[in-house]
C-alpha positions in Angstrom: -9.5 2.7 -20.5 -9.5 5.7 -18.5 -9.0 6.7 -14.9 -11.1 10.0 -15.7 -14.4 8.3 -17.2 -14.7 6.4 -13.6 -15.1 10.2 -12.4 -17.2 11.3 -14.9 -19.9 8.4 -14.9 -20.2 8.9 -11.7 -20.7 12.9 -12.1 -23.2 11.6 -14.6 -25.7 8.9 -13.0 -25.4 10.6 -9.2 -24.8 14.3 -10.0 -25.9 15.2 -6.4 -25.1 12.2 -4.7 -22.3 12.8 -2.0 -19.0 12.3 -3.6 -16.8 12.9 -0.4 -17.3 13.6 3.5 -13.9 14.7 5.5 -14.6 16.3 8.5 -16.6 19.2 8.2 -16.8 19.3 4.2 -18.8 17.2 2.0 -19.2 17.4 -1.8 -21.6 16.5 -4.4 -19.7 14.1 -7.7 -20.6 17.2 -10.0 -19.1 20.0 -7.5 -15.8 17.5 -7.3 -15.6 16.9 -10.7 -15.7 20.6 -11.3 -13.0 21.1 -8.5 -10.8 18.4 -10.2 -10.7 20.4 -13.9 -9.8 23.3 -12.0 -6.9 21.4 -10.0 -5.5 20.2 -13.3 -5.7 23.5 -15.0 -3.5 24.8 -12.1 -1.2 22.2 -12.1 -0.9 22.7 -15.7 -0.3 26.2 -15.8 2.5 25.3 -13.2 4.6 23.0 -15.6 3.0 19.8 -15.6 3.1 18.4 -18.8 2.1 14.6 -19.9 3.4 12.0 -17.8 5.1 14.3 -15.3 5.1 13.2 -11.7 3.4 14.9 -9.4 4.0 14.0 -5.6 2.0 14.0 -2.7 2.8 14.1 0.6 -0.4 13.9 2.9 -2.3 12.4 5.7 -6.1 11.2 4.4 -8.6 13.9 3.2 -10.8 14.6 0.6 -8.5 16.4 -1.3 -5.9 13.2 -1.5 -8.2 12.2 -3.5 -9.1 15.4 -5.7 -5.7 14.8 -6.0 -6.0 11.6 -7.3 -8.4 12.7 -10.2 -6.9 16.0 -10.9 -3.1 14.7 -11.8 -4.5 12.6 -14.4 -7.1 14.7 -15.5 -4.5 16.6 -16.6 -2.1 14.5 -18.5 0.1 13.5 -15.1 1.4 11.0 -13.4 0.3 10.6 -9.3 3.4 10.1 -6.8 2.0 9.8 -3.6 4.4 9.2 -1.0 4.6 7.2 2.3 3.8 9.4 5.1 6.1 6.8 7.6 9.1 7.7 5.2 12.2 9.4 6.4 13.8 12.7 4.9 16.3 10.7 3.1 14.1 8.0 1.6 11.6 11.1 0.7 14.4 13.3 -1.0 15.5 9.7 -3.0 12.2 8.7 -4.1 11.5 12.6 -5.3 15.0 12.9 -6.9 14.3 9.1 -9.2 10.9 10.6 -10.0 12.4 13.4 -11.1 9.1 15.3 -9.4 8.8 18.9 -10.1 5.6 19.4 -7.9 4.9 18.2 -4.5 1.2 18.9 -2.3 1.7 18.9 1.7 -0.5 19.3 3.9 -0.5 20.6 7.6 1.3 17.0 9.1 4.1 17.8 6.3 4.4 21.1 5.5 8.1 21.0 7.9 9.1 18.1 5.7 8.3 19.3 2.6 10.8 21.9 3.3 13.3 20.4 4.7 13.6 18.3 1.4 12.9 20.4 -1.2 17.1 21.7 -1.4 17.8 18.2 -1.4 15.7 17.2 -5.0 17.0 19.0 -8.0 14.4 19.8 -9.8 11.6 20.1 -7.1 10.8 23.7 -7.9 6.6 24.0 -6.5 5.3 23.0 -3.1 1.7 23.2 -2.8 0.1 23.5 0.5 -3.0 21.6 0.8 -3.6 21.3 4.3 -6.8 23.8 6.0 -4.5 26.5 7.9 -2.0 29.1 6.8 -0.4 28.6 3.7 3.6 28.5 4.4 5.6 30.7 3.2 7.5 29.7 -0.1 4.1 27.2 -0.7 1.2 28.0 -3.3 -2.3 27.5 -1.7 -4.2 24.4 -2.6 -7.6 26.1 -2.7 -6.2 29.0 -4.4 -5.2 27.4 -7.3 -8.2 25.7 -7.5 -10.5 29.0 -7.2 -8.4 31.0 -9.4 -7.8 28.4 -12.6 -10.7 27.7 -15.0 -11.7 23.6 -15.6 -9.7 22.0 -18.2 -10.6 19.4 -20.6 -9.7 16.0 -19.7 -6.1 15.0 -21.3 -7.2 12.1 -22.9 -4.7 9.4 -21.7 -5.4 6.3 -21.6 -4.6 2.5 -21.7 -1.1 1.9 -21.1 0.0 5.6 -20.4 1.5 5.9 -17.4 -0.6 6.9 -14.4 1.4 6.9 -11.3 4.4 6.4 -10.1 4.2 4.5 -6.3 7.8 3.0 -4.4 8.1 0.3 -2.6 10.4 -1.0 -0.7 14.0 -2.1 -3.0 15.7 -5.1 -2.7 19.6 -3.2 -3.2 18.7 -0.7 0.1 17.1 1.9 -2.3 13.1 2.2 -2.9 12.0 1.7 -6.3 9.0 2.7 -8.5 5.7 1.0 -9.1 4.6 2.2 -13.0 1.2 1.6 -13.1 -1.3 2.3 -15.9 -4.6 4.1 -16.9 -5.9 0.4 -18.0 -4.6 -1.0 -14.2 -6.4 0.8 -12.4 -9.5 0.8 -14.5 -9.4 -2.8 -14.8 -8.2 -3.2 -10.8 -11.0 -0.6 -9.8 -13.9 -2.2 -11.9 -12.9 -5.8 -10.8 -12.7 -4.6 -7.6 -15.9 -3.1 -7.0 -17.7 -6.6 -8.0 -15.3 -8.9 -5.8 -15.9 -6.4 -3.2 -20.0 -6.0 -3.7 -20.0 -2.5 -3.9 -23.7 -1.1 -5.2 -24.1 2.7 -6.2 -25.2 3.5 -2.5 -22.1 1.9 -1.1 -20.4 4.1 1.6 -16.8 3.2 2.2 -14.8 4.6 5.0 -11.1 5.5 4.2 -9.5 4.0 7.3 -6.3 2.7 6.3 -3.4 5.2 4.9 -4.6 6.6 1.0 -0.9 6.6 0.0 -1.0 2.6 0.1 -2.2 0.8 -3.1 -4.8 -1.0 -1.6 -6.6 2.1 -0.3 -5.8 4.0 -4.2 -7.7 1.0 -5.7 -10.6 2.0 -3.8 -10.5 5.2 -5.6 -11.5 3.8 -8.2 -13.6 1.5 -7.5 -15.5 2.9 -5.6 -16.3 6.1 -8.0 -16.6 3.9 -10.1 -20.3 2.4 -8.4 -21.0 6.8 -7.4 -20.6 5.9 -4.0 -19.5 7.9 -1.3 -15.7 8.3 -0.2 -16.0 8.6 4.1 -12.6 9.8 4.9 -10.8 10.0 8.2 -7.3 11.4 8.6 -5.5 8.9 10.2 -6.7 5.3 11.7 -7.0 5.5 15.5 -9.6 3.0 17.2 -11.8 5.7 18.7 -12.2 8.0 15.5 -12.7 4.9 13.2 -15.5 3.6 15.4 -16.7 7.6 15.6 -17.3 7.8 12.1 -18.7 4.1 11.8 -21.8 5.7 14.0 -21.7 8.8 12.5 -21.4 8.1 8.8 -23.1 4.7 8.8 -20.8 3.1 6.1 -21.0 -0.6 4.7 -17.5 -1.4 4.4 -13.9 -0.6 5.4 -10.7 -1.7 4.7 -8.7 -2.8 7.5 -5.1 -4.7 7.4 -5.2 -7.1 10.2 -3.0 -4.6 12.6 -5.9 -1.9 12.4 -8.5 -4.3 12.7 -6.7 -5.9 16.0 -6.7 -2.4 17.5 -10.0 -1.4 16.5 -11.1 -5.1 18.2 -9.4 -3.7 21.8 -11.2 -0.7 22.2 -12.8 -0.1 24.8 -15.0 1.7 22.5 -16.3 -0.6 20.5 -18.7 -1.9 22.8 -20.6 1.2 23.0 -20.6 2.1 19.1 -23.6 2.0 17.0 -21.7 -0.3 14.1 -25.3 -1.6 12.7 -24.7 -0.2 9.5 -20.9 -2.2 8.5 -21.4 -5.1 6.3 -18.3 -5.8 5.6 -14.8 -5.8 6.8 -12.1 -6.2 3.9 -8.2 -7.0 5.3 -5.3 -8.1 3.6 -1.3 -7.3 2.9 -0.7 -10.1 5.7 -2.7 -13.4 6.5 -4.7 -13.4 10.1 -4.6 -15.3 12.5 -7.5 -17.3 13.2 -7.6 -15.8 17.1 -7.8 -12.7 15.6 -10.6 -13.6 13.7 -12.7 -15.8 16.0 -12.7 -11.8 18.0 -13.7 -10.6 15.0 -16.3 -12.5 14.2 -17.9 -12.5 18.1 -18.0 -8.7 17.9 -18.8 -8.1 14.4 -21.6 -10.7 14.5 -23.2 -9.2 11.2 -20.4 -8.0 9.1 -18.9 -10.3 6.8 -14.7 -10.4 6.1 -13.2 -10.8 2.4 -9.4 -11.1 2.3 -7.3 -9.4 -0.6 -4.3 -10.6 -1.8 -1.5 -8.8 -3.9 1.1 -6.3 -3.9 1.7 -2.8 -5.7 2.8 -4.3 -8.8 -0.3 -6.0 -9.5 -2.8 -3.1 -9.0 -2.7 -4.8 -6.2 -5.4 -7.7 -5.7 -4.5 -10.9 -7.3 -6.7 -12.9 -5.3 -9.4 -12.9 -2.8 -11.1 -14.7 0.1 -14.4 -14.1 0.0 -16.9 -14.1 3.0 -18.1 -18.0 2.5 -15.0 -19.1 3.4 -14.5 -17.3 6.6 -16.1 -19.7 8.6 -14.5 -22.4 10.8 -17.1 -25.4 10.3 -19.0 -26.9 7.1 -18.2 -27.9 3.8 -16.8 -24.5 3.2 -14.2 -25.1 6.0 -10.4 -25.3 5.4 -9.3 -22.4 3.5 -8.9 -19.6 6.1 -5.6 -20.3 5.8 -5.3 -19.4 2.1 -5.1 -16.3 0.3 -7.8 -17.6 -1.7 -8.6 -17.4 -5.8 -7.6 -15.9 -8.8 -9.6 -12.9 -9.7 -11.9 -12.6 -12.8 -8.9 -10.7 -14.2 -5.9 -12.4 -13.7 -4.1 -15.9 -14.1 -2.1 -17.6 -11.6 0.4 -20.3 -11.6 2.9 -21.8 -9.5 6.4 -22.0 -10.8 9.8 -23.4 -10.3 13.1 -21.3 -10.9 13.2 -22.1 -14.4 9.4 -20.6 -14.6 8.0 -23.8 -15.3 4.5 -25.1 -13.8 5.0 -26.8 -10.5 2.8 -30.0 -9.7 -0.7 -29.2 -7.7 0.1 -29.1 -4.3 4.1 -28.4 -4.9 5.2 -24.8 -3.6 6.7 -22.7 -5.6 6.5 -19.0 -7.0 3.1 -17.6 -7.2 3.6 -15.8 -10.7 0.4 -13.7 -11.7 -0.6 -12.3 -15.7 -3.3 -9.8 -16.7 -4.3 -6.5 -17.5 -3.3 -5.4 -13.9 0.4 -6.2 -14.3 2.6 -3.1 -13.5 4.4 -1.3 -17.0 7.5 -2.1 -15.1 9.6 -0.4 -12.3 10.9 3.2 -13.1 14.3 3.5 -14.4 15.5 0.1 -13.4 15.0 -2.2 -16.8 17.5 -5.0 -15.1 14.9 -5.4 -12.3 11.5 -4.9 -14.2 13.2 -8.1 -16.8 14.0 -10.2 -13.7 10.4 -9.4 -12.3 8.2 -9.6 -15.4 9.2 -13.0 -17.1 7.2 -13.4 -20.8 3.9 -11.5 -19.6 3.7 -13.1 -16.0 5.1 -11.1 -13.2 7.2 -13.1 -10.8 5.8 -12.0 -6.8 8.5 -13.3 -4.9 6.5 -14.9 -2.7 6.3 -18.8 -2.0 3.2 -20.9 -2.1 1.0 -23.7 -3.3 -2.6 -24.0 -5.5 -5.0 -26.6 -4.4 -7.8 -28.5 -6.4 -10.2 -25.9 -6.1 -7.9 -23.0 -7.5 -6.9 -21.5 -3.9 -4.2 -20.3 -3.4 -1.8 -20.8 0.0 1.3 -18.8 1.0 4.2 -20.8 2.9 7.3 -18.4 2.2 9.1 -15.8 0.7 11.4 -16.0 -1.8 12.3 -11.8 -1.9 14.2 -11.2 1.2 11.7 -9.1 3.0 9.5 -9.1 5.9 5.8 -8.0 6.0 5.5 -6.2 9.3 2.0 -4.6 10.2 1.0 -4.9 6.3 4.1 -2.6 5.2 6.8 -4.3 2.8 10.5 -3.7 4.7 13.6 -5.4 2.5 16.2 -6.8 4.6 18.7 -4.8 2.5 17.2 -1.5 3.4 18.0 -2.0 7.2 21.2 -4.1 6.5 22.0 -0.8 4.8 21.2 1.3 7.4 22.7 -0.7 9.8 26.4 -1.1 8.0 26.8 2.7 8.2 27.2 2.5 11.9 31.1 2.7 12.3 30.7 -0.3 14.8 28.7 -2.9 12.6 31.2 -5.0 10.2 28.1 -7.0 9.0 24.6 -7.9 9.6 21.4 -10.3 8.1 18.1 -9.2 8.8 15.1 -11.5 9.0 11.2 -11.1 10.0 10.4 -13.0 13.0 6.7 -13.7 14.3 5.1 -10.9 15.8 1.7 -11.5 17.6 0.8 -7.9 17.3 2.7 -7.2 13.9 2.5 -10.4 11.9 6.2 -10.3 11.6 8.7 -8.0 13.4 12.3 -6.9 12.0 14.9 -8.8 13.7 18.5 -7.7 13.0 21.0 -10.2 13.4 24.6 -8.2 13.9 28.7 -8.6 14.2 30.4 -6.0 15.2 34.0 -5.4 14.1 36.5 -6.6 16.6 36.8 -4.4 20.0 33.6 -2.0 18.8 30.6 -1.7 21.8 27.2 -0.7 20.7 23.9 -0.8 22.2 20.7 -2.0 20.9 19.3 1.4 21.5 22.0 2.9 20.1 21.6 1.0 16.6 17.8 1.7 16.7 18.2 5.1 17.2 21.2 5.1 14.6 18.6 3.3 11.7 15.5 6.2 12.8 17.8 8.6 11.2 18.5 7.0 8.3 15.0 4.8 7.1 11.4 5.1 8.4 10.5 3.5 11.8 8.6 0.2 11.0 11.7 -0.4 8.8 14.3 -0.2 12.5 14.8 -3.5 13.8 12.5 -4.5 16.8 15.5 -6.6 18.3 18.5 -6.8 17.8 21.2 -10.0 18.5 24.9 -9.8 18.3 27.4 -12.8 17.2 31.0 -13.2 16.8 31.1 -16.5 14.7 30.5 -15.8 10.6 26.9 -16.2 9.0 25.8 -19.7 7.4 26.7 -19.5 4.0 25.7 -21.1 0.4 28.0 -22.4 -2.3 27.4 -18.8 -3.5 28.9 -17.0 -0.6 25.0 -15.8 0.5 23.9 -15.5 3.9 21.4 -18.3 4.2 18.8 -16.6 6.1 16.8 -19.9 6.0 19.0 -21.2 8.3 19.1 -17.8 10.9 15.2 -17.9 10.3 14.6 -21.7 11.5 15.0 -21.1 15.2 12.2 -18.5 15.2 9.7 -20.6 12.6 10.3 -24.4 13.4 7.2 -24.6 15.2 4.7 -22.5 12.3 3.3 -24.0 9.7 4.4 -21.8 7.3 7.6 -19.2 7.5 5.8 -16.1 7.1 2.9 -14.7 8.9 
């Protein structure tokens, strides 16, 4: 299984079909999948040899996904990196990699290098943005003109394809190694859970650098479709390129969709031609959706669940149960079923099967398990357990198969659809001078799904403000990570037989009247 043949089917059945539309540019499959041998000719004759990361540091455009193509194309492995990230979580995540190559664009280009001194190694920065090429940088559509199209590389199956961090559950991020067969299996399995046909045009809303967005990739070349792709998600330019570009579905975590739902915009946009509205990395709430559902009276909503290590859907929702009424009724609440390429099952600590309706730890197996997490065998053997890969996250399995989230056993909070670890900020936070210790715990956000709350002591006779630690944490880890509130005690933490925070207990207050203790 290959990444590559996705790209050239497609080049194949819909030579002059329109591959990709990004502001001004469009491309035919055949034009891109001569522009993608060319890109991995260049980044060959630069260095890259099999397997070698190659980041990317980019806001959305038609060549984040040349990109995409190209690094595999030619024996790499894809990086790219979250555009929300600090410096310092930039310059770690580069320096684990052990990346030799980064693309920037225009948003970046400062960044870029600012880090590059800090990562040994990092010894090419290619500019991929549309004005002048930086100095020290190597133009993006330079390489691409001056390189002749190289044969495809040939990996395949279980060679590694990208490299993509998450958030780390010791303060640092860690890396995602995901496979050739991943996201062939993840893009193929997506585009029939999702309906795609070959004229299917999908509009890339939500941030490429997330693994639910890079699935699409694939799926979606996959059908020959045609990749609609807007820079950033603001409301207005989302429903701009809904009239203009008349796509059939987008992806929308349940953030995006809430702001696309208050604009005043929306109203007076043509959006006849959506037909479906895909959401996922956090549940919705049914408010949200009864607003959806009055103003998108045609469209149709399918929620995805997963996370990075599992290509990233493990189940979905699909549109027959988002209704409120009927025998179908009941299981908006759920994350819903097992894909048609995975296996679920609910699990106590000792990995055994839990009874039906008993919560416990939603453990997944297939071909879109991750390889494992880059240089950290101690934490890929904890996560993978005999084939099954262990999510962290708490929840039951009904009759029927679905699948419902009630907690999280990973001590993290799912703000806005990004993954923040509470020992990332606890982190940040203890290299304050006036902070002897902290626990940090997601509270519920109506806007947010859950907000970081930082619970603090300070050593004895320090003063600190809340602005002051926020401010402090902006320097040091990416902004949705900074706690949205802060409270400050003098008496010690709760603690277990273990001598662990019990953040159950520092969570209750905020939770006892939800149903479940994660949003």
């Amino acid at each position: 299984m290959q990444i590559t043949s996705m790209i050239r089917r497609a080049a194949q059945i819909n030579p002059n079909g329109i591959a990709t539309i990004f502001q001004d540019r469009q491309q035919s499959w055949s034009q891109m999948l001569e522009r993608v041998a060319r890109l991995a000719g260049a980044l060959q004759k630069l260095g890259m040899q099999p397997g070698d990361r190659v980041a990317l540091l980019s806001l959305n455009s038609d060549r984040f996904i040349e990109y995409y193509f190209a690094v595999v194309w030619g024996g790499g492995a894809m990086m790219p990196m979250n555009t929300r990230w600090s410096a310092a979580e930039c310059a770690y995540a580069l320096n684990d990699a052990g990346a030799e190559i980064l693309l920037c664009d225009e948003a970046f280009k400062g960044l870029a290098t600012d880090i590059k001194p800090q990562v040994a190694g990092l010894n090419t920065l290619i500019y991929c943005g549309d004005a002048a090429t930086p100095e020290g940088m190597l133009s993006y559509e330079d390489l691409v003109a001056a390189s002749d199209p190289v044969p495809d590389a040939g990996r395949s199956g279980d060679d590694l394809a990208g490299v993509f961090y998450t958030g780390g559950t010791t303060g640092f991020p860690k890396g995602v190694m995901l496979s050739h067969t991943n996201f062939y299996v993840g893009g193929v399995s997506n585009a029939h859970d999702l309906n795609m046909q070959d004229s299917t045009v999908y509009l890339h809303a939500a941030p490429m650098f997330h693994i639910a967005d890079l699935i699409w990739f694939s799926a979606l070349t996959f059908m020959a479709g045609t990749h609609v792709v807007i820079p950033a998600l603001t409301p207005d330019g989302a429903l701009e390129a809904i009239e203009k570009h008349r796509p059939q579905q987008v992806l929308l975590v349940p953030v995006m969709l809430q702001m696309v739902l208050q604009s005043e915009k929306l109203a007076q946009t043509d959006i006849s031609s959506l037909q479906q509205i895909i959401y996922g990395a956090s549940p919705i709430t049914e408010a949200v959706l009864k607003d959806a559902f009055e103003k998108f009276p045609n469209v149709s909503f399918v929620q995805a669940f997963g996370q990075t290590e599992l290509s990233p859907v493990a189940t979905i929702l699909p549109a027959q149960y988002h209704v409120f009424s009927g025998p179908k009724a009941g299981k908006l609440r759920s994350a819903g079923r097992a894909t048609r390429v995975c296996e679920i099952r609910i699990v106590d600590a000792q990995h055994r099967d839990v009874a039906q309706g008993e919560v416990g730890q939603i453990a997944v197996k297939g071909p879109i398990t991750m390889l494992g997490y880059w240089n950290k065998p101690d934490v890929t053997s904890e996560t993978i357990v005999d084939g099954w890969v262990m999510t962290g996250d708490a929840g039951y399995m009904d009759p029927e198969g679905f699948v419902f989230l009630m907690d999280r056993v990973k001590d993290m909070v799912v703000s806005g659809g990004e993954n923040v670890y509470s020992a990332e900020v606890e982190n940040a936070l203890g290299q304050h001078p006036g902070v002897a210790t902290s626990a940090v715990i997601g509270i519920p956000s109506a806007q947010w799904g859950e907000s970081v709350h930082a619970i603090v002591i300070l050593h004895p006779g320090a003063s600190v403000t809340t602005e002051e630690l926020q401010a402090h944490c902006h320097k040091l880890i990416a902004g949705y990570k900074c706690p949205r509130s802060i409270e400050y005690r003098t008496d010690a933490f709760p603690l277990s037989g273990a001598n662990k925070v019990l953040k159950t207990e520092l969570r209750k207050p905020y939770w006892k009247d939800k149903d479940r203790q994660i949003s």
